[in-house]
ZAMARGU-4260 file (C-alpha; in steps of 0.2 Angstrom, whole numbers, plus 5000, padded with zeros to 4 digits):
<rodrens>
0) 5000/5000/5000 | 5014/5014/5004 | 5024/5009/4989 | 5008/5012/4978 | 5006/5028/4987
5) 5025/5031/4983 | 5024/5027/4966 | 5009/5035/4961 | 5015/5053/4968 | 5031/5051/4959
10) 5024/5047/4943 | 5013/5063/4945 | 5027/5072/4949 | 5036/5066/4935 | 5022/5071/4925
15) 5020/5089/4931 | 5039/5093/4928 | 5036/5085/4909 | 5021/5097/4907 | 5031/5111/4914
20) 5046/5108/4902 | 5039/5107/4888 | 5028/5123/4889 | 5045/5133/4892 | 5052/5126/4875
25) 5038/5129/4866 | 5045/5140/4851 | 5034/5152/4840 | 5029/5149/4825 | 5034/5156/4808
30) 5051/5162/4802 | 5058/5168/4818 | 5075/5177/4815 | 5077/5179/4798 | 5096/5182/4793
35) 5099/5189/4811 | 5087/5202/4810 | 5077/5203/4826 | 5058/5206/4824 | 5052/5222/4831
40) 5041/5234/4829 | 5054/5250/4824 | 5055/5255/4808 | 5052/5269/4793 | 5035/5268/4787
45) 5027/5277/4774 | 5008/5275/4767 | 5005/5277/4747 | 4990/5283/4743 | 4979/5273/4728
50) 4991/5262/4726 | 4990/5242/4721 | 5002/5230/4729 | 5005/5221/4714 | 5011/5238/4707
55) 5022/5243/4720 | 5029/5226/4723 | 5041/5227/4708 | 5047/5245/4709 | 5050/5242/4728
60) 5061/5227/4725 | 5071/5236/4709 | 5076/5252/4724 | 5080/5236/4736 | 5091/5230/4726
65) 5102/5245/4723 | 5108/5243/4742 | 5107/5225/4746 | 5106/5209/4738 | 5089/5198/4741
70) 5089/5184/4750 | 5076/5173/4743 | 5075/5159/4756 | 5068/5172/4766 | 5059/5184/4757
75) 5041/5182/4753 | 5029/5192/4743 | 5027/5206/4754 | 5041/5204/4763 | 5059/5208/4756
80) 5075/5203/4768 | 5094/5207/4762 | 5108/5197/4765 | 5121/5201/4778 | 5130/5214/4769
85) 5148/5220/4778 | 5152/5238/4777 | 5168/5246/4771 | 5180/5257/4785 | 5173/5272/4776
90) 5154/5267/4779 | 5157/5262/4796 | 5148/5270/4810 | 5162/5280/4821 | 5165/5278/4839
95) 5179/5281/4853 | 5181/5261/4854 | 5184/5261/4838 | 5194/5273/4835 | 5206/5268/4851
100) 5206/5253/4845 | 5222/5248/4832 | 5209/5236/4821 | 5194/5239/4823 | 5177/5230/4821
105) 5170/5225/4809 | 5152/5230/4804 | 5138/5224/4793 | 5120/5228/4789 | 5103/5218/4788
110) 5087/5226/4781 | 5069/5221/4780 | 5056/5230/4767 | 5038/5227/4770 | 5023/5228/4760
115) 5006/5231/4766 | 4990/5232/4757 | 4979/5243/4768 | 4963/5245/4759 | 4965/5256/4743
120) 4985/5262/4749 | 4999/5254/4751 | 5010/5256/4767 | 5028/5251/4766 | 5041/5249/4781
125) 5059/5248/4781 | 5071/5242/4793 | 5091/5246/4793 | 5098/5238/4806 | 5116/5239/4808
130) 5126/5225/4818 | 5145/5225/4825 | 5156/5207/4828 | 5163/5208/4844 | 5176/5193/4841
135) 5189/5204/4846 | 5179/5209/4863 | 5179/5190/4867 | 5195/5187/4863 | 5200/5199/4872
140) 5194/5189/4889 | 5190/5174/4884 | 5205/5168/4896 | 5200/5178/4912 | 5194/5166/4922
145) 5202/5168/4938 | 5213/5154/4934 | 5230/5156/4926 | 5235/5141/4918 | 5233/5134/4903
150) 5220/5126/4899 | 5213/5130/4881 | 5219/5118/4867 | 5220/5123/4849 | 5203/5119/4845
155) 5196/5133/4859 | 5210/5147/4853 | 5201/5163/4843 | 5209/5163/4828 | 5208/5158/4807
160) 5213/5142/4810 | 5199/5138/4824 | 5186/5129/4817 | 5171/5139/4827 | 5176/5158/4823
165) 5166/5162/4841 | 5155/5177/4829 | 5144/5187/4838 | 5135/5200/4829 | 5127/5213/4843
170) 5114/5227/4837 | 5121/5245/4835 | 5105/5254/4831 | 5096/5257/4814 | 5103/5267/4799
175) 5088/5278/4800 | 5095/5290/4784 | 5096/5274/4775 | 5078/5268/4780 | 5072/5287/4773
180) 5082/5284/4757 | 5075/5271/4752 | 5057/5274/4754 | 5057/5291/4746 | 5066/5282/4730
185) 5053/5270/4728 | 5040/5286/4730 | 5048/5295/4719 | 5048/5279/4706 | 5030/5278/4705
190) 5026/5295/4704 | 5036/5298/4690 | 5028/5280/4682 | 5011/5287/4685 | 5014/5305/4678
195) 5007/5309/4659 | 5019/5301/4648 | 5031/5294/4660
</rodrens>
């Protein structure tokens, strides 16, 4: 009788913990992070007047694809997403660590170009999110850990020859400029295709 007892709180135990465990790692549906880019709410929007999705889509993409390339895997009809695209020291975003520092990071942008059919208009959003790798950060104290031998082997050193890189892109803000740029040159695109002759 007390190992029935026994076993049948164990087992509903057990079973709570499972029921517990997997509700945590429950993940959300959809595309999640699409090439790094976190989704959020924050970005340029503009709303287009009489327009028709199906006429916007094509002029939108074109002005896309002056400043990043596509990725299709995770595009979608109304949804355009860039590949990671690195920038050049001269396009880099400076700041005192940077300059300090004798190499410094490097940087890269993702962007996200949305298209929404909202009754007769059109509202399109763009997101220019520009990220920083902060290998050099970790490598810097990857060894503090209170403990001064040597323990890392090859495989655990930063460096080409490692086989994991240890890359982390962090988020340094939006390039809002860019985010402005882009809508108003697909603007100015279809109103110059719907003027008298154009």
């Amino acid at each position: 009788m007390r190992f029935s007892c026994w076993f049948a709180w164990t087992t509903a135990a057990w079973s709570a913990v499972m029921l517990v465990g997997n509700a945590g790692c429950t993940s959300p549906s959809g595309g999640g992070d699409r090439a790094g880019l976190r989704p959020t709410g924050q970005a340029a929007s503009r709303l287009l007047r009489s327009a028709d999705l199906t006429a916007v889509r094509p002029v939108a993409e074109r002005v896309f694809r002056q400043h990043f390339r596509i990725d299709p895997a995770a595009s979608t009809p109304s949804v355009l997403v860039s590949r990671p695209q690195e920038l050049g020291p001269q396009e880099q975003p400076e700041r005192i660590r940077d300059v300090l520092r004798p190499s410094a990071n490097r940087h890269r942008q993702l962007a996200e170009l949305q298209l929404l059919q909202e009754g007769p208009d059109v509202r399109i959003r763009c997101r220019v999110e520009t990220q920083r790798l902060d290998t050099t950060e970790r490598a810097t104290f990857a060894g503090t850990r209170g403990d001064d031998r040597p323990t890392e082997t090859p495989i655990d050193r930063y460096g080409a020859a490692s086989s994991d890189p240890h890359q982390e892109w962090v988020s340094v803000g939006r390039d809002k400029n860019l985010e402005q740029e882009i809508l108003a040159a697909i603007q100015r695109e279809l109103a110059g295709a719907t003027q008298p002759g154009g």
